[in-house]
C-alpha positions in Angstrom: 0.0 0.0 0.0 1.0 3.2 -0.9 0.8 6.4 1.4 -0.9 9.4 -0.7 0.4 13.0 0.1 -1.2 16.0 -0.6 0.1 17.4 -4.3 2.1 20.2 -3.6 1.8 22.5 -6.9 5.1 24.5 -6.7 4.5 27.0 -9.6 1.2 28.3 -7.1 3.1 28.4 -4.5 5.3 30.5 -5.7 3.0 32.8 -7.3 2.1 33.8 -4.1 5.1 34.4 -2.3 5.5 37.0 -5.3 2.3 38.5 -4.4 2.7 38.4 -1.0 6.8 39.7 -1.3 5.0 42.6 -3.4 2.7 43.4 -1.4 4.4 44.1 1.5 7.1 46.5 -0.6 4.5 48.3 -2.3 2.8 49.5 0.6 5.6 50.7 2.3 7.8 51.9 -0.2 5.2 52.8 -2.8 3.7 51.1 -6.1 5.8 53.7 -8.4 9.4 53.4 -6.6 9.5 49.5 -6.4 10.7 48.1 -9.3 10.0 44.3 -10.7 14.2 44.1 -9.9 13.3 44.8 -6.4 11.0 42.3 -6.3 13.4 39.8 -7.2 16.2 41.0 -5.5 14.0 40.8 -2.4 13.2 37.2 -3.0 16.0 35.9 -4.4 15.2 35.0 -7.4 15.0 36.3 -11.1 13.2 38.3 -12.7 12.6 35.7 -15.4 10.8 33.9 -12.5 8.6 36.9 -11.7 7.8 36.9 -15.3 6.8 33.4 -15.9 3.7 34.0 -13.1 2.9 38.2 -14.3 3.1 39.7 -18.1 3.8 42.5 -16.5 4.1 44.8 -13.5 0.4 46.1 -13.8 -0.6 42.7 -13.8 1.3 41.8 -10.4 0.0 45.3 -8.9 -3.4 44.2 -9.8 -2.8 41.2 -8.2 -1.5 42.3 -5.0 -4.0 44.8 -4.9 -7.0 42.0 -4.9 -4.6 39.9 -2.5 -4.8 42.7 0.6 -8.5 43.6 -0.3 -9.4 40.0 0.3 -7.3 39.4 3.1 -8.6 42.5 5.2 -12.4 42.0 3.6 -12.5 38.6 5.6 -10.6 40.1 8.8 -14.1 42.1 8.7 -16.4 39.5 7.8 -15.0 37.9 10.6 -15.6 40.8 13.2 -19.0 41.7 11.6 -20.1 37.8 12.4 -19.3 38.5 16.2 -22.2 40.9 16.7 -20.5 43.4 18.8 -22.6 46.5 19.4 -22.2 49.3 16.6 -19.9 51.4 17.2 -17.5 48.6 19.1 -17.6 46.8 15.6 -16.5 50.3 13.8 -13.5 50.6 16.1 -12.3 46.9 15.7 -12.4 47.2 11.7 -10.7 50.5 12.0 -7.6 48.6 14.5 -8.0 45.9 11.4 -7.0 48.1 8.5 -4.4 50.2 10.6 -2.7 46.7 11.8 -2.6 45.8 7.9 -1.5 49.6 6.9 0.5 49.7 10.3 3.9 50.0 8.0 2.3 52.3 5.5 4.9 54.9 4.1 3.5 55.7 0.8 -0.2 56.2 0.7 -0.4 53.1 -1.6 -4.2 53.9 -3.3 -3.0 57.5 -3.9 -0.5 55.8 -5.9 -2.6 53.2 -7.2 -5.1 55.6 -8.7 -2.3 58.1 -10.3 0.0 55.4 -11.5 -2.1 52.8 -12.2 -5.8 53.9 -13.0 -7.6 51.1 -14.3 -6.5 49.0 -11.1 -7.5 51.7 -8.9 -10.9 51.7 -10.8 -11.5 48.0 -10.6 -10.1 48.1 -6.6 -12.4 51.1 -5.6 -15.5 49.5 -6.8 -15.2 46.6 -5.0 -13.9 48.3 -2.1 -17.1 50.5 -2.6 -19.4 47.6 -3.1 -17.9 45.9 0.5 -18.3 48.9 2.3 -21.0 50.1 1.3 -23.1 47.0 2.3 -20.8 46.8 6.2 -21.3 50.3 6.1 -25.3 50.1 5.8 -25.4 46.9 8.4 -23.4 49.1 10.8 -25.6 52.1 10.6 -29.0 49.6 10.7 -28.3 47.4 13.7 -27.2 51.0 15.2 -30.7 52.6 15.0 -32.3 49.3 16.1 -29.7 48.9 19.4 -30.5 52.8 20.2 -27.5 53.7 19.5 -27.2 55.5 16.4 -30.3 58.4 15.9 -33.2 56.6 13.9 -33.7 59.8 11.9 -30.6 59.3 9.9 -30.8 58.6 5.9 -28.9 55.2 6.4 -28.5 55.1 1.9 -26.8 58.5 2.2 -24.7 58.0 5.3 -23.6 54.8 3.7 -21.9 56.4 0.6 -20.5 60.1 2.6 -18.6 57.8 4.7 -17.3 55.8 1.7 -16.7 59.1 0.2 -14.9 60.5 3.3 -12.7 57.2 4.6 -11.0 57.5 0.5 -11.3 61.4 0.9 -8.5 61.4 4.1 -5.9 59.3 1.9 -5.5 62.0 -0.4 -2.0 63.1 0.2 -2.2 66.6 -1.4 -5.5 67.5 1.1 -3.6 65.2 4.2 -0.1 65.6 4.1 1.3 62.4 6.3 3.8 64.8 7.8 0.8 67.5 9.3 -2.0 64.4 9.0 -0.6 60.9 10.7 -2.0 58.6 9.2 -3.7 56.7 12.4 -4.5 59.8 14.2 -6.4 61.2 10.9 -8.5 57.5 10.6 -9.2 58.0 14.7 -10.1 61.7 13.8 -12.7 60.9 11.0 -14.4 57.8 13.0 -15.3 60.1 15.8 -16.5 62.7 13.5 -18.5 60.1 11.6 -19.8 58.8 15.0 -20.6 62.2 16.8 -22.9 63.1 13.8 -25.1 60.2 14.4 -25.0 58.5 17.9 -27.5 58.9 20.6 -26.8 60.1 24.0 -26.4 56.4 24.4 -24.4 55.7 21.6 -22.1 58.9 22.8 -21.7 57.1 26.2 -20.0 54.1 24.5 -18.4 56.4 22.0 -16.4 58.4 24.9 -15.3 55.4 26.0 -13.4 54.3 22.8 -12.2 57.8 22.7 -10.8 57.4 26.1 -9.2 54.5 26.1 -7.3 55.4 22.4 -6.2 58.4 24.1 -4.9 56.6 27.3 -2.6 54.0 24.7 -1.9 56.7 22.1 
């Protein structure tokens, strides 16, 4: 008898240590600056190896682009299936994407969408589509808990904070050296959340705020 192992496919495998090698150096050293030579040199490996798996460097930033949106799109299906009040579940999405952007240097989709256009155009409506339907979840289990005000438009709520969480990445209107990146994301969710809890949401609120301040 013969024992049967798993087959190991090493051509997918190392497809995505490329992806994942990318990844991390275009976020923090920027989509534009890092080079496919970089890549390699990184890895230890050649270029022709890169090539064999990509056409192309748009095709590897597209890939690496769809590679962190699913990775941090199931981080937050897996907080949202944990049912944590409101504006608890805001704050533990917002600690998700910062630990994922933690080394950020290069305010990667400002890059993405001036250097590489149609990415950024197929990433931002997917990124819309996924937020848009947390975002409208969120805001719905809010009003029902007491905690958000029930007189809010949830649709249009749903799309200005869409609108506002891309807005703050812009480097031209948030300079990182005036804006830090984390302190401008903690900024906006309080202003987003000011604007529509109740005095019992606010309770909770105050708390978050409090205890960010206390580990800032």
């Amino acid at each position: 008898m013969f024992l049967k192992f798993p087959v190991v496919h090493l051509p997918i495998i190392m497809k995505d240590k490329i992806i994942q090698k990318a990844t991390e150096l275009f976020i923090n050293l920027g989509f534009k600056s890092v080079t496919m030579d970089d890549i390699a040199q990184e890895m230890g490996i050649s270029k022709k190896t890169i090539y064999a798996h990509f056409n192309n460097k748009t095709e590897l930033v597209s890939a690496t682009t769809m590679f962190l949106f699913e990775h941090i799109t199931h981080g937050i299906d897996c907080i949202c299936d944990l049912e944590k009040n409101p504006i608890e579940e805001l704050y533990e999405i917002k600690k998700l994407v910062m630990l994922n952007l933690k080394d950020e240097k290069s305010s990667p989709q400002f890059q993405l969408q001036k250097y590489y256009p149609e990415v950024h155009e197929q990433f931002k409506a997917k990124h819309f589509d996924k937020m848009y339907d947390c975002t409208k979840k969120n805001l719905t289990r809010g009003v029902d808990q007491g905690l958000y005000r029930d007189n809010i438009d949830i649709e249009f709520i749903s799309r200005i904070y869409f609108q506002g969480v891309n807005g703050i990445k812009d480097d031209l209107l948030f300079p990182a050296n005036v804006f830090p990146k984390a302190k401008l994301m903690e900024d906006y969710l309080e202003y987003h959340l000011r604007g529509i809890v109740t005095s019992d949401g606010l309770a909770i609120l105050k708390k978050f705020i409090k205890t960010t301040v206390h580990n800032a």
